[in-house]
VOPAGU-2260 file (C-alpha; in pm, 1 decimal, decimal comma):
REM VOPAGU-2260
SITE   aa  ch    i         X         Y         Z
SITE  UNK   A    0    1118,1   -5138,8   -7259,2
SITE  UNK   A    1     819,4   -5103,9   -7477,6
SITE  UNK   A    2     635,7   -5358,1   -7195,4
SITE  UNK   A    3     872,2   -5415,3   -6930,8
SITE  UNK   A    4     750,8   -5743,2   -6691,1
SITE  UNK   A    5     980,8   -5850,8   -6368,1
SITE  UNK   A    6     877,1   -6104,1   -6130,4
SITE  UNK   A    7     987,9   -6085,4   -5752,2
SITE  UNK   A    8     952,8   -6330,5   -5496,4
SITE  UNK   A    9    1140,7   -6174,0   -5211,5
SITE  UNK   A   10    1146,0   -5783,9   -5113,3
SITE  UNK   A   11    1269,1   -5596,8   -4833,9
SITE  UNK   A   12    1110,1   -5269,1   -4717,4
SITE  UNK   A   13    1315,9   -4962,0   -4584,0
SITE  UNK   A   14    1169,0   -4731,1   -4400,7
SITE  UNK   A   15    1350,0   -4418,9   -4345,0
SITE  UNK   A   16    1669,3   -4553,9   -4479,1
SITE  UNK   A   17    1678,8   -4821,8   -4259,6
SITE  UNK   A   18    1528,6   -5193,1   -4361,5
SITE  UNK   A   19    1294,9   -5368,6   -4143,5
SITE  UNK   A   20    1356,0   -5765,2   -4044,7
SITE  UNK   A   21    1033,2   -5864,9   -4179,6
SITE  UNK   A   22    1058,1   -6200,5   -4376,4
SITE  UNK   A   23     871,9   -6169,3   -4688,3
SITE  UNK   A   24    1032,6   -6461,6   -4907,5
SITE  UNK   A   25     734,3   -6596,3   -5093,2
SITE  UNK   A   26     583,2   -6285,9   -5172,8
SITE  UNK   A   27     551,6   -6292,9   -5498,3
SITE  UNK   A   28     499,6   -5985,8   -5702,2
SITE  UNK   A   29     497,2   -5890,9   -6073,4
SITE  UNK   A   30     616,8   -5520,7   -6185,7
SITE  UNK   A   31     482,3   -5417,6   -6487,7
SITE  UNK   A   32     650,1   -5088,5   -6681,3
SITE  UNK   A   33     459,8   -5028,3   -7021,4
SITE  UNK   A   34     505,4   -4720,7   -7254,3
SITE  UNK   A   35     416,6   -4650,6   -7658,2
SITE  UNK   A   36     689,0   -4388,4   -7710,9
SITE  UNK   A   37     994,6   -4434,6   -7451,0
SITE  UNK   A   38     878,7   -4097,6   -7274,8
SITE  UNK   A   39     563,3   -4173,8   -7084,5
SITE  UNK   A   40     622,9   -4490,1   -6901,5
SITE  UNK   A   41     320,9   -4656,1   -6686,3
SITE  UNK   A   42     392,9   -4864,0   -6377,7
SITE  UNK   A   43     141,9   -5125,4   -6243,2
SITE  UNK   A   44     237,4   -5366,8   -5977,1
SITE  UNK   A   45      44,2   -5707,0   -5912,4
SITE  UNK   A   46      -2,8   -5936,3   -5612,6
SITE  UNK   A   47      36,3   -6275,0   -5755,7
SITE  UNK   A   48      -1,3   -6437,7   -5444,3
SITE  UNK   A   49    -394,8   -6363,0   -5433,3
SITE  UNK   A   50    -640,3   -6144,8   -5581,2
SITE  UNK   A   51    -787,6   -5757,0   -5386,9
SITE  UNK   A   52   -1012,2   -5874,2   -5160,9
SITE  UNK   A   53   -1250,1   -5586,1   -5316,1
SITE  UNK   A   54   -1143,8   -5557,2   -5642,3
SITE  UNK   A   55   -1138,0   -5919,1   -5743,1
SITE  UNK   A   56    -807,8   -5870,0   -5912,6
SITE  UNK   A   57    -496,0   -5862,7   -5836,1
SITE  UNK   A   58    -377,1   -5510,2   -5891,4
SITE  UNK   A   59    -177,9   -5427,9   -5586,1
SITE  UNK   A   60    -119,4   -5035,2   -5687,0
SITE  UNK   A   61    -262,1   -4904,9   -5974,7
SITE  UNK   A   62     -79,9   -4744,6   -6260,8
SITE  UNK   A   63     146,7   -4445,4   -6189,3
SITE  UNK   A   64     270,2   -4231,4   -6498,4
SITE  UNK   A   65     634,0   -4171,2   -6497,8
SITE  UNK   A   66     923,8   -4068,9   -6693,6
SITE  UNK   A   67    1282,9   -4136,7   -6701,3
SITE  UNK   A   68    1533,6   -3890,3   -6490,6
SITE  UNK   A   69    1857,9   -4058,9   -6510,7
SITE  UNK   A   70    1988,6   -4376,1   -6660,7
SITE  UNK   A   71    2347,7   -4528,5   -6686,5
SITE  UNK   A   72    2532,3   -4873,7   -6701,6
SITE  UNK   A   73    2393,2   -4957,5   -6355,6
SITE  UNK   A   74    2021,8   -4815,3   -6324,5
SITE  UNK   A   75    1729,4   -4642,0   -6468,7
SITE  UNK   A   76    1521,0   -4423,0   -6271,4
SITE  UNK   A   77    1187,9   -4317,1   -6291,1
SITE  UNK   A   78     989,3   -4030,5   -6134,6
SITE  UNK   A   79     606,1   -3955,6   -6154,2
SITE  UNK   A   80     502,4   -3648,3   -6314,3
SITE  UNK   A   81     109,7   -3538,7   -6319,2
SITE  UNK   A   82    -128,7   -3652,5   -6109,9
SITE  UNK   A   83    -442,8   -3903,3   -6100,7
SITE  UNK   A   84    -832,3   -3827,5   -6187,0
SITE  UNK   A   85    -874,6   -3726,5   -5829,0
SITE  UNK   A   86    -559,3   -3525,8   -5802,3
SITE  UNK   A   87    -317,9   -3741,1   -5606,8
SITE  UNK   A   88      49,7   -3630,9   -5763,9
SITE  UNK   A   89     276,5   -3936,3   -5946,5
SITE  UNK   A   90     541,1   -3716,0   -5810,6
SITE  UNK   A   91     512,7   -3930,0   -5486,1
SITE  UNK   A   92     621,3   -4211,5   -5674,5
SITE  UNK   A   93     943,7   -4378,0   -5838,4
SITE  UNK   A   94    1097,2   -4668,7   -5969,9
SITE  UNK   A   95    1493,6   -4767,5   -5981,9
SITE  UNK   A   96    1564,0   -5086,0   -6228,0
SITE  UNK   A   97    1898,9   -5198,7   -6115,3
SITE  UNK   A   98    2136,3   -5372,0   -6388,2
SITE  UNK   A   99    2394,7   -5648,9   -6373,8
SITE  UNK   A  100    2555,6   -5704,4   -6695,5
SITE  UNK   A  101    2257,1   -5524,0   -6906,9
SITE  UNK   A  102    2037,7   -5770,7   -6727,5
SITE  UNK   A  103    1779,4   -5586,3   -6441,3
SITE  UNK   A  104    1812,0   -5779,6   -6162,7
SITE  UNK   A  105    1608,2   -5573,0   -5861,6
SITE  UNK   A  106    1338,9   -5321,8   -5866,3
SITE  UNK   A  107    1315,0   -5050,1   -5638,1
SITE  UNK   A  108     987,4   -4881,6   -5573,1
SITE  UNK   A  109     998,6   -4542,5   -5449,6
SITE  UNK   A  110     708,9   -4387,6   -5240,3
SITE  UNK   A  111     873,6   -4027,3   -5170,1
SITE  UNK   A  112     655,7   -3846,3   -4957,9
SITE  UNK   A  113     645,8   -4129,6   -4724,5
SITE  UNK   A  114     997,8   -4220,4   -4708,4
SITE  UNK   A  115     958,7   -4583,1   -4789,7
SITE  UNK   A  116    1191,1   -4813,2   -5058,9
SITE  UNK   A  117    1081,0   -5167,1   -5141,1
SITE  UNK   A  118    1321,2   -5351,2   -5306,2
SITE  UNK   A  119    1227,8   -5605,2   -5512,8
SITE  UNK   A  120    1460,6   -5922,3   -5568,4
SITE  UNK   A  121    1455,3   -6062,1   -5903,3
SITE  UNK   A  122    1274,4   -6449,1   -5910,2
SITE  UNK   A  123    1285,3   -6730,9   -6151,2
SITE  UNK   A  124     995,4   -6987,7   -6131,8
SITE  UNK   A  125     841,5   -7021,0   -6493,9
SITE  UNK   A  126     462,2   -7097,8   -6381,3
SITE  UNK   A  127     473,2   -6754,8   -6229,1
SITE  UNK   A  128     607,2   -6592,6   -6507,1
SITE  UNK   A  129     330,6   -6708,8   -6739,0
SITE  UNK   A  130      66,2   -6622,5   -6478,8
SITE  UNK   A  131     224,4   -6256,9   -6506,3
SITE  UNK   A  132     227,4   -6248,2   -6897,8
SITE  UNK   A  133    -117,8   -6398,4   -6895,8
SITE  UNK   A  134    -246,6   -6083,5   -6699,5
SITE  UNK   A  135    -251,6   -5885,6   -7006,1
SITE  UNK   A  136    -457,1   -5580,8   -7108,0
SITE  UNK   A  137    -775,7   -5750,8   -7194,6
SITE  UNK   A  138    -773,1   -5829,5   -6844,3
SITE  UNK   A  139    -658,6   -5450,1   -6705,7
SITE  UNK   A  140    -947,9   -5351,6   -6956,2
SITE  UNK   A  141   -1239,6   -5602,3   -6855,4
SITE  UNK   A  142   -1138,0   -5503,0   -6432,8
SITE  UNK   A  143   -1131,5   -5107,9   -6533,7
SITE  UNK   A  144   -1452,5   -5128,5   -6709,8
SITE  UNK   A  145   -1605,4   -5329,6   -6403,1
SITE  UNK   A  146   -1503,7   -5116,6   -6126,5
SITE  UNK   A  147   -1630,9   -4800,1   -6381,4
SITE  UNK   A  148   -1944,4   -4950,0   -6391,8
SITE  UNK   A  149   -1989,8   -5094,6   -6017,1
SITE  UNK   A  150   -1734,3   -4885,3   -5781,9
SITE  UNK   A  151   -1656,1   -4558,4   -5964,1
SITE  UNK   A  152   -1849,8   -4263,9   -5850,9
SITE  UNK   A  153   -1976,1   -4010,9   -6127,3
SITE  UNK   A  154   -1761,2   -3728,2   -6000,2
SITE  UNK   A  155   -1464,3   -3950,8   -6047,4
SITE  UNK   A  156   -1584,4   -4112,8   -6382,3
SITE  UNK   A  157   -1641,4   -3685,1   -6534,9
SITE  UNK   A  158   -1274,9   -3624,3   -6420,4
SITE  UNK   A  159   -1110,8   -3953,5   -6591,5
SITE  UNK   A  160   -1340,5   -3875,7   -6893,2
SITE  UNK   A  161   -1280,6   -3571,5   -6977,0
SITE  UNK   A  162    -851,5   -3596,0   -6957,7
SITE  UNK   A  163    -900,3   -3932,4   -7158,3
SITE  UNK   A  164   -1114,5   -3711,5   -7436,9
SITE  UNK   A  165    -893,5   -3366,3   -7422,0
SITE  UNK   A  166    -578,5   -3623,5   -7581,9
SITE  UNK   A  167    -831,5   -3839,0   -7766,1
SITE  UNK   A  168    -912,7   -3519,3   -7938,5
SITE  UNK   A  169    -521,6   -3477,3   -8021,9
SITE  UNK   A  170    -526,7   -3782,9   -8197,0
SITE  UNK   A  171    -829,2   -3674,3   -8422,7
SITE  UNK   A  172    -625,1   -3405,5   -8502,3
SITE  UNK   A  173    -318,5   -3557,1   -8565,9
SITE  UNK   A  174    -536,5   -3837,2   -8787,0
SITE  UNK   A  175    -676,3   -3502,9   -8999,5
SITE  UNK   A  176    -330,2   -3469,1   -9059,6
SITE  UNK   A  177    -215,5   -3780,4   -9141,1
SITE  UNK   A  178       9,3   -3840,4   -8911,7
SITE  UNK   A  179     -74,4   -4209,0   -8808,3
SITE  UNK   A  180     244,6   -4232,6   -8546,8
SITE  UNK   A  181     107,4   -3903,6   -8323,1
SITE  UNK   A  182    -272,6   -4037,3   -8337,7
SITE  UNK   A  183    -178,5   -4372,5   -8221,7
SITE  UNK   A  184      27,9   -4247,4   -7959,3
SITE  UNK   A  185    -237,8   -4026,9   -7813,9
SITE  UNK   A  186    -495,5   -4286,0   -7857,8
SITE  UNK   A  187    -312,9   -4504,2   -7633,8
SITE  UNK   A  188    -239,1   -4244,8   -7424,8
SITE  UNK   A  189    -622,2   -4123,9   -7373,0
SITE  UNK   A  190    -654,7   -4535,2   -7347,9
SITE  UNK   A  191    -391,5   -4582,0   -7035,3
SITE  UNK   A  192    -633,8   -4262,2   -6850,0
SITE  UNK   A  193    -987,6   -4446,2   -6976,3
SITE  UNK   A  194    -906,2   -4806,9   -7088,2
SITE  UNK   A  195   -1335,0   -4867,4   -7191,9
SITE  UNK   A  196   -1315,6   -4482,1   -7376,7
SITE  UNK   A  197   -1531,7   -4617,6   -7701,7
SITE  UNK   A  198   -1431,2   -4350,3   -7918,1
SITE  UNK   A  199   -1055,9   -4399,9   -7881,0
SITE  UNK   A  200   -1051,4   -4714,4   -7927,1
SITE  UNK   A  201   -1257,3   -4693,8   -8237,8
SITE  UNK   A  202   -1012,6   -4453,3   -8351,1
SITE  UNK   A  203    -696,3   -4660,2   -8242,0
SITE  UNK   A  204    -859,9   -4921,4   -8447,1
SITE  UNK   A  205    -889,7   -4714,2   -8755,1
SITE  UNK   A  206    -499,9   -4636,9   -8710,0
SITE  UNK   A  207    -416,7   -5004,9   -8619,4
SITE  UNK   A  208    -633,4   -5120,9   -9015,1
SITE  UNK   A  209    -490,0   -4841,7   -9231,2
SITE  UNK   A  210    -104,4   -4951,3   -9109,4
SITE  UNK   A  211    -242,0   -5337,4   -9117,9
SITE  UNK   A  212    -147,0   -5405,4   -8795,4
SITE  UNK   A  213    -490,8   -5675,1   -8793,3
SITE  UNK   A  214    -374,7   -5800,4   -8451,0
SITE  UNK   A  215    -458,4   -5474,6   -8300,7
SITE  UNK   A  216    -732,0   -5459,4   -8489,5
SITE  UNK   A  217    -868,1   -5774,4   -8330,1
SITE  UNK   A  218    -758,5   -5655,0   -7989,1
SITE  UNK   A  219    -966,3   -5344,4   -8005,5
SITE  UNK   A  220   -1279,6   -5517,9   -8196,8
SITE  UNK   A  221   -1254,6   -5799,2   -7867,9
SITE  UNK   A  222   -1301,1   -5449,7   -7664,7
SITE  UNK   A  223   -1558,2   -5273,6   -7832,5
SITE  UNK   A  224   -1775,9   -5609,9   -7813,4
SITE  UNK   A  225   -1708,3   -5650,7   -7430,1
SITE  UNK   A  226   -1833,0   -5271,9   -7383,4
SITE  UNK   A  227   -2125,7   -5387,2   -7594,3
């Protein structure tokens, strides 16, 4: 599940145990469940009916880190652990991927301190599914960068900064070391908190040449030019 992508086009909310009658066929929505070392696990969720009418994408909650807490033959569950730059927990957050036959065929989101589910019913249509592989981190980086630079105030920006440095600074150390697998993985890490942090991604582009991975290497070049 090293980038996890499900498209929905029908989802039912339940509110206190209970689902409500709203009709919401033709909603479509793309769940997005990323992680580097099958521990930490990031979970974005995208509108891909329309695009934030202030954002100017279409990021319909942002990234929550969680981690696994049970799986089996049936489901996977995730929890949020930690919280955000301005403090709010992940704990308020989950997500259930329910299987049929290995294959995940609905997505449950989990919003815990407000006792809401939203189950998400898995959709086939392949123009949507491109549009939702098409969204890919370029684009998460170029909108993060944008809102850092138009929307973010500079109490906010400190905060994000400095937890994206503290495990940017791990993956120095694990680089002194030699120990390429660590310092990528904290790279990317410090890169999921600050996607436009310069310094890791020179560093994760260091990592990405000495294990001649030159696709990466391109990836993170097209980044460093963007931030100029």
């Amino acid at each position: 599940m090293t980038d996890f992508k499900f498209l929905s086009d029908d989802h039912t909310r339940i509110e206190n145990r209970r689902p409500t009658t709203a009709n919401n066929k033709g909603a479509w929505r793309g769940i997005r469940v990323k992680t580097s070392d099958n521990a930490t696990f990031f979970v974005t969720m995208y509108n891909m009916n329309e695009n934030h009418p202030v954002w100017g994408d279409n990021i319909q909650m942002a990234e929550k880190r969680m981690k696994i807490i049970e799986e089996n033959n049936e489901k996977i569950i995730l929890r949020g652990f930690g919280t955000d730059a301005m403090g709010a927990s992940f704990a308020d957050y989950g997500l259930t991927l329910h299987k049929s036959n290995k294959i995940i065929k609905k997505v449950t989101l989990h919003m815990h301190n407000r006792s809401i589910d939203i189950a998400y019913e898995k959709a086939e249509d392949k123009k949507q599914a491109e549009t939702l592989n098409q969204y890919s981190d370029f684009e998460n980086f170029k909108n993060f960068s944008q809102k850092w630079n138009l929307n973010m105030q500079m109490q906010e920006k400190m905060q994000i900064a400095i937890q994206s440095d503290e495990i940017n600074n791990l993956g120095a150390n694990a680089h002194r070391n030699d120990d390429l697998s660590n310092a990528i993985k904290y790279f990317e890490q410090a890169l999921a908190i600050m996607p436009n942090n310069d310094d890791a991604l020179k560093n994760l582009k260091i990592c990405y040449r000495q294990i001649g991975n030159f696709q990466k290497v391109e990836e993170m070049e097209k980044k460093l030019n963007y931030l100029g």
